[in-house]
Wavefront OBJ file of the C-alpha trace (Angstrom):
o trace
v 2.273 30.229 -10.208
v -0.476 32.191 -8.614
v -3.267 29.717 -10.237
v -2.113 26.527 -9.254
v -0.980 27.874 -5.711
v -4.618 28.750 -5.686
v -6.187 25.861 -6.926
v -3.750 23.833 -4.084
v -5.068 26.009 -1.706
v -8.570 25.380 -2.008
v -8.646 21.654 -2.995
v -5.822 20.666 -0.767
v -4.751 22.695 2.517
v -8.839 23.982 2.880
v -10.235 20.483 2.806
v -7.241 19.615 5.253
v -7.877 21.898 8.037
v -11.310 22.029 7.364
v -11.366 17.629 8.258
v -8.593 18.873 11.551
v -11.970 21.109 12.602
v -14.286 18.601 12.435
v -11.813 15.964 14.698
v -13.138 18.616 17.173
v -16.611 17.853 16.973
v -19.136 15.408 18.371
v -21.118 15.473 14.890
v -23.224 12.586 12.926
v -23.437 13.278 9.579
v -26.227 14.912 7.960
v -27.190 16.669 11.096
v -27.251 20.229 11.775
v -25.954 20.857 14.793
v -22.067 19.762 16.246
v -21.076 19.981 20.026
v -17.379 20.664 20.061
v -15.463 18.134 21.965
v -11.794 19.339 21.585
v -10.037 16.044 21.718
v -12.750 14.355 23.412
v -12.671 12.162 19.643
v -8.665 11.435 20.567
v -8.754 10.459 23.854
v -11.924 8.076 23.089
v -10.118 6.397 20.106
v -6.873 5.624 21.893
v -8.384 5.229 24.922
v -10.624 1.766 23.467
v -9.146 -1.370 22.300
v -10.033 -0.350 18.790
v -6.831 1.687 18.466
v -4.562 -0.603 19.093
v -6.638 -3.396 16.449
v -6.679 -1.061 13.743
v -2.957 0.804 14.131
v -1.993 -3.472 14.041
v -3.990 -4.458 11.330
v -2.678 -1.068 9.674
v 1.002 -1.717 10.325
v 0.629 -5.808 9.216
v -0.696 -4.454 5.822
v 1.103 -1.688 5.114
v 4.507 -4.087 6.041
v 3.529 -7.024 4.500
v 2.291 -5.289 1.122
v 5.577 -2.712 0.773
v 7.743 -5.828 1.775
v 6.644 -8.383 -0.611
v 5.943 -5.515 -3.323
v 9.576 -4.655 -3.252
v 10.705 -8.138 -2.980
v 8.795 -9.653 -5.933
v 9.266 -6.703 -8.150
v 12.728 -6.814 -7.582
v 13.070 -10.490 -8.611
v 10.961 -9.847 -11.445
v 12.936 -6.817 -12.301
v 15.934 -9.040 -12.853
v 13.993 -11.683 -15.138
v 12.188 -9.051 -16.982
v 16.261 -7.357 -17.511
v 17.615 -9.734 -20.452
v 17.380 -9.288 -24.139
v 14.803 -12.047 -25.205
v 12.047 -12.410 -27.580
v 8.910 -10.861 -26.128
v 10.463 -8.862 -23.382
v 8.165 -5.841 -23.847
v 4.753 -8.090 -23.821
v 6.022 -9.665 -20.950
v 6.905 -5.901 -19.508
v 3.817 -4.247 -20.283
v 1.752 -8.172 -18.669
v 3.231 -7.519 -15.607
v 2.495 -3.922 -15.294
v -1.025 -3.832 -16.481
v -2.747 -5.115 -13.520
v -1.154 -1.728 -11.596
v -3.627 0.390 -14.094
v -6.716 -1.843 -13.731
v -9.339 -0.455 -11.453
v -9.112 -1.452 -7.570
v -12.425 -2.226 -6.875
v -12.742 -4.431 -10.508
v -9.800 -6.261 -9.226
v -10.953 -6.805 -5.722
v -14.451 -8.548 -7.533
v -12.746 -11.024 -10.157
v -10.162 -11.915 -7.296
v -12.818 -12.566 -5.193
v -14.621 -14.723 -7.403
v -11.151 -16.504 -6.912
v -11.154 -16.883 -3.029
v -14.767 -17.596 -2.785
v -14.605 -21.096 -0.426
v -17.193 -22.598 -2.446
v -17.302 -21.504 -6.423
v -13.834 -20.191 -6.311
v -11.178 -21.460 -8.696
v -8.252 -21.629 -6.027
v -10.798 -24.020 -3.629
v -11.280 -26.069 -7.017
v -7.407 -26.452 -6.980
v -6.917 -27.205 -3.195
v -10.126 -29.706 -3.765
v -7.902 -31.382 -6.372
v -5.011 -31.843 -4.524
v -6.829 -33.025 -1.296
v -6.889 -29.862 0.935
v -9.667 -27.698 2.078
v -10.056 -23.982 1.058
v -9.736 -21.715 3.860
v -12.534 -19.469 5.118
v -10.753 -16.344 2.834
v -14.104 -13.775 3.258
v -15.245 -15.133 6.451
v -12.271 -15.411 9.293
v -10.427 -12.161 9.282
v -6.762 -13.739 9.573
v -7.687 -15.211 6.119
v -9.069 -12.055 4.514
v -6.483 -9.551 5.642
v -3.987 -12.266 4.190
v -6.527 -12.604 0.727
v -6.318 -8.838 0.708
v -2.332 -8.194 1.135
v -2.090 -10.966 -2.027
v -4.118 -9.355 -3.906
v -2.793 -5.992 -3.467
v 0.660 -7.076 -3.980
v -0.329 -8.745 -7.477
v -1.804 -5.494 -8.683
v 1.282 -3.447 -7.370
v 3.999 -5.567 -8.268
v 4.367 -4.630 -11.893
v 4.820 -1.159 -10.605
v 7.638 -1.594 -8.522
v 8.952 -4.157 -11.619
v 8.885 -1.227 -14.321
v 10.971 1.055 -11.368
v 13.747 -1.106 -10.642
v 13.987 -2.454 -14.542
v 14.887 1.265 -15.049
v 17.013 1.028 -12.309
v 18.617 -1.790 -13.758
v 19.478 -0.782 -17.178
v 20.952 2.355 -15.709
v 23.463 0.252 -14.078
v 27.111 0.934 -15.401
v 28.387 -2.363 -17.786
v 31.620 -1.264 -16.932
v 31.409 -1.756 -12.855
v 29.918 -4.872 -13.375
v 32.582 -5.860 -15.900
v 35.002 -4.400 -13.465
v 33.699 -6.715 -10.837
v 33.628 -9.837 -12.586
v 37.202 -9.110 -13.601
v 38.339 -9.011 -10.151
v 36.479 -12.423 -9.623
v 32.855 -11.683 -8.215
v 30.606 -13.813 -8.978
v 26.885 -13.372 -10.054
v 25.675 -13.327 -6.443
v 28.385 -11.119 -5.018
v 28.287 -8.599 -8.050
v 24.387 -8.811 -7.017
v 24.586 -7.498 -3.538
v 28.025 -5.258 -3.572
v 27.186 -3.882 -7.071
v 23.624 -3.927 -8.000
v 21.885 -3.524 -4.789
v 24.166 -0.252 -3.583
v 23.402 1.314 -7.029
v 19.599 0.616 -6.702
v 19.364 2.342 -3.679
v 17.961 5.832 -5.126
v 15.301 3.656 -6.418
v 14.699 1.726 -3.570
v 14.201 4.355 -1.792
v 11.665 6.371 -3.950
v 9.847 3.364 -3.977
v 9.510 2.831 -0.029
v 8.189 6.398 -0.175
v 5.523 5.912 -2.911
v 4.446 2.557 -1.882
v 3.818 3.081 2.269
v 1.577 6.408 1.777
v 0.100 4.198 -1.267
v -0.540 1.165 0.855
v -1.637 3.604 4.190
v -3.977 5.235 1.319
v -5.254 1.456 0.025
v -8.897 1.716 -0.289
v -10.695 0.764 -3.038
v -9.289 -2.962 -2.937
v -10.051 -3.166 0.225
v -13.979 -2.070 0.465
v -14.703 -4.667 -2.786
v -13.086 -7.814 -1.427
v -14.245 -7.500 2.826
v -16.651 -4.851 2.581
v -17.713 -5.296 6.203
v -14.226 -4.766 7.380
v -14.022 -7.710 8.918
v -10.171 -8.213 8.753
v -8.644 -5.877 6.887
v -9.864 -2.668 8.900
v -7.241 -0.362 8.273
v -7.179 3.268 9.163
v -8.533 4.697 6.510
v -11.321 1.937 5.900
v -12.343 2.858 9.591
v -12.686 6.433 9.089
v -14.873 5.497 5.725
v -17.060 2.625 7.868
v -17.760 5.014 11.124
v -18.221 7.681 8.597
v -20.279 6.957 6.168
v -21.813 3.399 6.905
v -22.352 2.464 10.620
v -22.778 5.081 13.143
v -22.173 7.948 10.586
v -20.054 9.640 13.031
v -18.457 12.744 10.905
v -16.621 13.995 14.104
v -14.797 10.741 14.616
v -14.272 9.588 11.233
v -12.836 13.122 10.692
v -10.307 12.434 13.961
v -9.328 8.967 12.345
v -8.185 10.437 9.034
v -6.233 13.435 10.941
v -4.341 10.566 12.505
v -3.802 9.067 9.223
v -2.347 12.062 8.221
v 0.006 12.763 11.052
v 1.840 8.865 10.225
v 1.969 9.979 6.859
v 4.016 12.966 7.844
v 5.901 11.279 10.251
v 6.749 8.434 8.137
v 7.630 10.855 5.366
v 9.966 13.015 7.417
v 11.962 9.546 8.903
v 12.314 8.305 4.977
v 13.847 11.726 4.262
v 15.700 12.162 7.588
v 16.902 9.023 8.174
v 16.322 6.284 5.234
v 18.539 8.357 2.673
v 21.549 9.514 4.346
v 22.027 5.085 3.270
v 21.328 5.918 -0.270
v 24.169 5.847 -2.407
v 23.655 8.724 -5.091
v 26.562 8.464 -7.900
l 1 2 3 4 5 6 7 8 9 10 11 12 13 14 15 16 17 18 19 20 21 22 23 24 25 26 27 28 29 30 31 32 33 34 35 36 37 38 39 40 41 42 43 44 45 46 47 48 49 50 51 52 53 54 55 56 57 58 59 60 61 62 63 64 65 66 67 68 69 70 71 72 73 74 75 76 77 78 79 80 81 82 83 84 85 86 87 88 89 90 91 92 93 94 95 96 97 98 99 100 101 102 103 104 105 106 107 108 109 110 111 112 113 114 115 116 117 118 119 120 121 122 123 124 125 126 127 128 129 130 131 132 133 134 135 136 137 138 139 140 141 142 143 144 145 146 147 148 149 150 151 152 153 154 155 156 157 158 159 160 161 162 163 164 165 166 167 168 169 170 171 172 173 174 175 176 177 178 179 180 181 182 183 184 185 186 187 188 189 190 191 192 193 194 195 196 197 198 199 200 201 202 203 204 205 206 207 208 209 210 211 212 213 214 215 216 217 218 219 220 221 222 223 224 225 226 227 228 229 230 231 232 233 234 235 236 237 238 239 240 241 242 243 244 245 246 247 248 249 250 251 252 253 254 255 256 257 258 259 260 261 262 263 264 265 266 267 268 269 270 271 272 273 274 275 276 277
């Protein structure tokens, strides 16, 4: 074990500690010389109105994209879970976008949204309505960004709960429909209790994967104009407007500590309502 605990060590937990150090530091980047501030960088942060914009903009998308990412791949779970002709090209089209590149995604969809050349303001021209301003009001491009996000996770979550499905026992659901439940009610009193192991390793993966979201997020609003999350802040005071290591270092250490938090309520609390057979 002694290798890997060593690689972990120095690629992981060093880098980790190393960014808490810097939170402590009034230091632009590329400079020489850092005046420790202890948690000067803290108290600034949630001391401004930016804290409480990006934490909200943070929570919307992380809700919003989890939510309708477990939602829709649910639903398509239970279309893709039926013996028809071309069930595995339809299985492996819905879970290709998930492997496609972020950023390459974010460009073609925004191609797509663009209020002028796009094809969706092509379609709304058609039927008589006007395209909204998707890149320019930040309402519009947080809500172009959570759509697009969700399309490129959805297939994801799909594949997960179609093995979740077909792990089901026949026999339950037999024994249910004996006793005279119908589709809907063998849905929620059968199914949904029995998909609750995989419901619940999917709220894990997919809220430190949306808190994480990056790469979608810098191609389609690269200014940050509406979808400034937590992590795109650290990377824009960082590394593009006031290059402000110390602070950018304090943002991410924040980041981490919801991750944690999160993480420790999911394992607390969220699965003592999991139903393990």
């Amino acid at each position: 074990m002694l290798p890997n605990v060593a690689l972990i060590v120095v690629f992981t937990y060093r880098p980790l500690f190393q960014n808490i150090y810097y939170s402590t530091l009034n230091w632009t980047l590329g400079s020489k010389f850092a005046t420790p501030v202890g948690l000067g960088n803290y108290r600034e942060f949630f001391a401004s109105g930016e804290a409480s914009k990006v934490l909200t903009t943070t929570a919307i998308f992380t809700v919003a994209t989890v939510g309708f990412t477990l939602a829709l791949g649910l639903g398509v779970a239970l279309a893709l879970n039926r013996k028809l002709p071309g069930a595995g090209f339809a299985q492996a089209t819905v879970f290709a976008p998930y492997i496609l590149s972020g950023y390459g995604v974010g460009l073609a969809w925004l191609y797509i949204f663009d209020p002028n050349i796009g094809a969706l303001s092509a379609i709304l021209r058609d039927i008589g309505l006007n395209s909204p301003e998707w890149i320019n009001s930040p309402p519009w491009t947080l809500t172009m960004v959570i759509i697009v996000y969700v399309w490129k996770n959805l297939g994801y979550a799909a594949v997960v709960y179609l093995a979740g499905l077909q792990a089901v026992p026949a026999e339950l659901l037999e024994a249910a429909d004996l006793d005279g439940a119908g589709p809907v009610r063998r849905f929620f009193t059968v199914t949904v209790p029995l998909l609750s192991p995989t419901t619940f390793f999917l709220m894990v993966t997919t809220i430190l994967s949306s808190l994480q979201a990056f790469d979608l997020l810098i191609a389609m609003d690269k200014l940050g104009r509406g979808s400034r999350t937590l992590i795109f802040d650290a990377y824009l005071t960082g590394f593009k407007e006031q290059s402000q290591a110390g602070y950018s270092a304090m943002l991410s250490t924040v980041l981490f500590a919801i991750l944690v938090v999160l993480t420790l309520i999911q394992l607390i609390v969220v699965e003592r309502r999991v139903h393990y057979r």
